[in-house]
N, C-alpha and C positions, 0 to 999 in steps of 0.2 A: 678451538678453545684456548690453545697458547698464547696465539697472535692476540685473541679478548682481552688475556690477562695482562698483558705487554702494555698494550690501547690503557688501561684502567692504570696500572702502575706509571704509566708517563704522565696521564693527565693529573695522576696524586703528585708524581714529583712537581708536573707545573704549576700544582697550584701552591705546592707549600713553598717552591720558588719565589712566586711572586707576593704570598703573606709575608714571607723571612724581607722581601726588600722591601714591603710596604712597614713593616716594621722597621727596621732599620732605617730606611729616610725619616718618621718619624720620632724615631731617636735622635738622629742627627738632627732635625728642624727643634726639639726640645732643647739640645744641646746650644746650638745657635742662638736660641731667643735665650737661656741663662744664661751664657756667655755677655751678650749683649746686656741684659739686664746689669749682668753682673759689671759690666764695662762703665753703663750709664751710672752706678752707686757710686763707683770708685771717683769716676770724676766727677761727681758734685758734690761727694767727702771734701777731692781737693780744692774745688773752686772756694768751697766756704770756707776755709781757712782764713779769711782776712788777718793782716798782722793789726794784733792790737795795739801795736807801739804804734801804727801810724796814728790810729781812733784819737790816744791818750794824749800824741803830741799836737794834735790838730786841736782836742776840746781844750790840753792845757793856754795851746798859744789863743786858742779865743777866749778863756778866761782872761789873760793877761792884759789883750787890750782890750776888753772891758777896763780892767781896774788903772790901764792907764788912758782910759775914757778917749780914745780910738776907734768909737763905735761905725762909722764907714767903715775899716777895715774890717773889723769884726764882723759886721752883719756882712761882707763881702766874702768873707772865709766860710759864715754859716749857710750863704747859700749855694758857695761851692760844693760845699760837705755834703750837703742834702741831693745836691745832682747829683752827684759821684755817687752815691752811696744805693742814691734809684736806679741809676743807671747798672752799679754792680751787683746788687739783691734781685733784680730783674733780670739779668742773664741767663738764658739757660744754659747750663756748661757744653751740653748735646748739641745746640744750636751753633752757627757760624756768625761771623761780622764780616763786613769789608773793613779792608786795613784803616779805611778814612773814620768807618766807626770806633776803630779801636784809636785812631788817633785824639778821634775828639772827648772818647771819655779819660785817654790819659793826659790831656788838657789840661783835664778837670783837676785831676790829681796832681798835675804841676803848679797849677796854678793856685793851691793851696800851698804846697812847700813854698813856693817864691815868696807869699803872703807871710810866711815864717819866716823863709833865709833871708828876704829882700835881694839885694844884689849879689848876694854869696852865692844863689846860683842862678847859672847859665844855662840855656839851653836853645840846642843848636837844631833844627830837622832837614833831613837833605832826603826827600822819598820822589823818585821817578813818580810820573803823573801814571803812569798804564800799573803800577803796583798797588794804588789806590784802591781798585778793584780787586785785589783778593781777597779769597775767605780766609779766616784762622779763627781760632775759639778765642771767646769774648775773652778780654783784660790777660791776654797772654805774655804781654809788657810790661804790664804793672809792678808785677814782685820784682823783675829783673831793674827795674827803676826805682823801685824801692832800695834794693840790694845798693843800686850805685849813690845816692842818695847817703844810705846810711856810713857806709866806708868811703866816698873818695868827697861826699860836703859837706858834712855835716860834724865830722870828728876836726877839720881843719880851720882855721882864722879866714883864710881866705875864702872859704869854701871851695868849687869847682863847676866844672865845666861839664855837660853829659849831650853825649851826642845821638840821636835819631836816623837810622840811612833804611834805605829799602827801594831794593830793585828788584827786575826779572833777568832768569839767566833762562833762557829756550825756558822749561816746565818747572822753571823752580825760584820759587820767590825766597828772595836772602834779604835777610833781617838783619839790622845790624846796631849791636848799642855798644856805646865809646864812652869812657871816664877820663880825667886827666888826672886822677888820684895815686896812690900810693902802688897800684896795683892791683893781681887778682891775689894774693895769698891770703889776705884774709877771707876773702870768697870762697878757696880752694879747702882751707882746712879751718874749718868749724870750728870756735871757743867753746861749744858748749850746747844743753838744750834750747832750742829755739832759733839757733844760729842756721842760718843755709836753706830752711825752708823752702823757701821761694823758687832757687833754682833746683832743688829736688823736684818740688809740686811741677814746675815746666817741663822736666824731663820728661816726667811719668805721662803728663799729660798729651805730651807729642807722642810719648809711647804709644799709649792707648789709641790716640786717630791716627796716628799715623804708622806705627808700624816701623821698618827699616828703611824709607823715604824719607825717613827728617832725619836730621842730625843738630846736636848741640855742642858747639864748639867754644873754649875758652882759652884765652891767649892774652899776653904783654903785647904792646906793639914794640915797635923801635924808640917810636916819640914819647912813650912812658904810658900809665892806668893800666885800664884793664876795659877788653874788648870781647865782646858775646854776639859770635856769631850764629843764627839760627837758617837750617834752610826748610823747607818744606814745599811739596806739591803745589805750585801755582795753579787754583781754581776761582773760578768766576761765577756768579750768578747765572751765566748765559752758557757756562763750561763746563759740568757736574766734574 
């Protein structure tokens, strides 16, 4: 009768053993998909951020050559606007690019500022061909292009110079953007609301995919500006 009641007592502790894990993994699977959820809200908070001042300076300078009846150019800017603008409302932030697509929709985006600065600004690309092929989340250059744009061409007579680089180092692809401007202090400490966005939203959003695998590095060189180094997990289509 003892050894019954032993038998009967084991099988009750196995079974509430194995209901307590079967609950708990599904707590933890619950947990996992909010997280994630909650990961997916956050970054397409941040992607749709667009900065307005580019929208404003872009419709302002195709107003202008309208009225100074430069319609080539104009209809040239308008239908940069409208790629750029499909190409950036159609990303999903979840989703990945090859570097070669994130180059060509920041093209797009350059190639509207040029249409404003004219020769004020330069711009330089130097990307290994095998870097072409990584992933990174859509328009991850943009604001940081933006940022250079705004402080080292656009405040100056002469404007300036911004540089494009990307290699692979063994498993990690390094980003690299270069100004010939004043520096990074105005980048580093904010005037104000609105100021610094761009390289926050980057931050956060390496955060979020990546974890403690990327890093976001800012620095003066020797030869003067300000230099934004990004590295991140080197992945390919053919490489998860």
């Amino acid at each position: 009768m003892g050894s019954f009641v032993w038998v009967i007592l084991a099988w009750a502790a196995l079974y509430f053993g194995i209901k307590k894990h079967e609950e708990s993994k599904v707590d933890s699977e619950r947990a996992l998909r909010a997280t994630a959820i909650a990961h997916e809200a956050q970054l397409k908070m941040l992607r749709y951020q667009l900065n307005p001042h580019f929208l404003f300076n872009t419709l302002n300078a195709i107003s202008t050559l309208i009225l100074d009846q430069q319609s080539d150019t104009a209809n040239r800017m308008v239908t940069r606007l409208s790629a750029f603008l499909r190409h950036s409302l159609d990303s999903d932030p979840m989703h990945q690019v090859t570097l070669a697509q994130e180059l060509e929709a920041i093209r797009l985006y350059l190639e509207i500022e040029q249409l404003r600065f004219e020769d004020r600004l330069r711009v330089v690309e130097q990307v290994e061909p095998v870097a072409l092929t990584a992933l990174l989340p859509s328009l991850l250059l943009q604001p940081l292009i933006e940022n250079a744009i705004k402080y080292a061409v656009a405040p100056r007579i002469e404007g300036g110079r911004i540089e494009i680089g990307a290699h692979v180092e063994q498993d990690t692809l390094v980003l690299r953007l270069q100004d010939d401007g004043p520096g990074c202090k105005a980048l580093l400490e904010p005037a104000g609301p609105g100021h610094g966005v761009g390289l926050v939203n980057t931050r956060e959003r390496l955060r979020v995919l990546y974890g403690a695998a990327q890093s976001l590095q800012i620095d003066s060189p020797a030869s003067g500006g300000c230099r934004i180094t990004l590295r991140l997990p080197f992945r390919t289509r053919s490489r998860p």
